[in-house]
N, C-alpha and C positions, 0 to 999 in steps of 0.2 A: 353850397350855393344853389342847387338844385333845387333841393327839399322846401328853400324859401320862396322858389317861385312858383313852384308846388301850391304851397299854402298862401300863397296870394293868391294864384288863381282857385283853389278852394274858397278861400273866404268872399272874394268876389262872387264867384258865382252863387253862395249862400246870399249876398246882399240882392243880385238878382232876381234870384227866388222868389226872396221877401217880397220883392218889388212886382214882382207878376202876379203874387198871390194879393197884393194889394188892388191892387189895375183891377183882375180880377173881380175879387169881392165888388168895387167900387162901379163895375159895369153889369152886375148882377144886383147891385140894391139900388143904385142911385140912377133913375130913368134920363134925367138931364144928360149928366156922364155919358152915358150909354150912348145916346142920341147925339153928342158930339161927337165920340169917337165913329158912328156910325155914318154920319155923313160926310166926315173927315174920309174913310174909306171908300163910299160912295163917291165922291166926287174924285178922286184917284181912279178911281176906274173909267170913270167917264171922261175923263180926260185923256186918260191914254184910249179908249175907242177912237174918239173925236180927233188924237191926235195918228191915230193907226189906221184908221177905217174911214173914218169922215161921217158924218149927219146925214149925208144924205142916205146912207144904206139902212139906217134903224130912226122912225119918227122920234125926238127927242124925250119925248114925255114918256115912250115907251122903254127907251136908254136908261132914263129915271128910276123908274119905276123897277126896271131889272137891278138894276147897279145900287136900291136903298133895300131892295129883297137878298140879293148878293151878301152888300155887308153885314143885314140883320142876323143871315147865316154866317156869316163868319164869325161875327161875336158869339151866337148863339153854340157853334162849336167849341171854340176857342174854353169857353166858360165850362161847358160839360165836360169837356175833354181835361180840363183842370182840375176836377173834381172828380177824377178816376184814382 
């Protein structure tokens, strides 16, 4: 019985792979893509400042403007780092 969950969680994590290397590619060729998931990330961030910090300590536009340079590096890692 072991062995079988063994090779679920092997095959799983092979469909996850796939699925990362997909994500991936798709955020390294498709700018739209990219641009979604990047401001999906951006504004996670800004939100939790806004909801930890508050607006008044960082002018908003400048909260922005950190939190769309933030996510841009994080895709930007994320991709490189994939193709090690």
């Amino acid at each position: 019985m072991a062995s079988m969950d063994y090779n679920d969680s092997k095959e799983k994590k092979m469909k996850l792979s796939k699925a990362v290397k997909i994500v991936t590619k798709a955020i390294e060729q498709d700018p739209d893509f990219r641009m979604g998931y990047q401001a999906n990330i951006a504004m996670a961030f800004v939100d939790e400042c806004k909801d930890t910090v508050g607006f008044e300590d960082m002018p908003y536009d400048i909260l922005h403007q950190a939190a769309n340079k933030a996510a841009d590096r994080f895709l930007t890692n994320w991709c490189s780092d994939s193709n090690k």
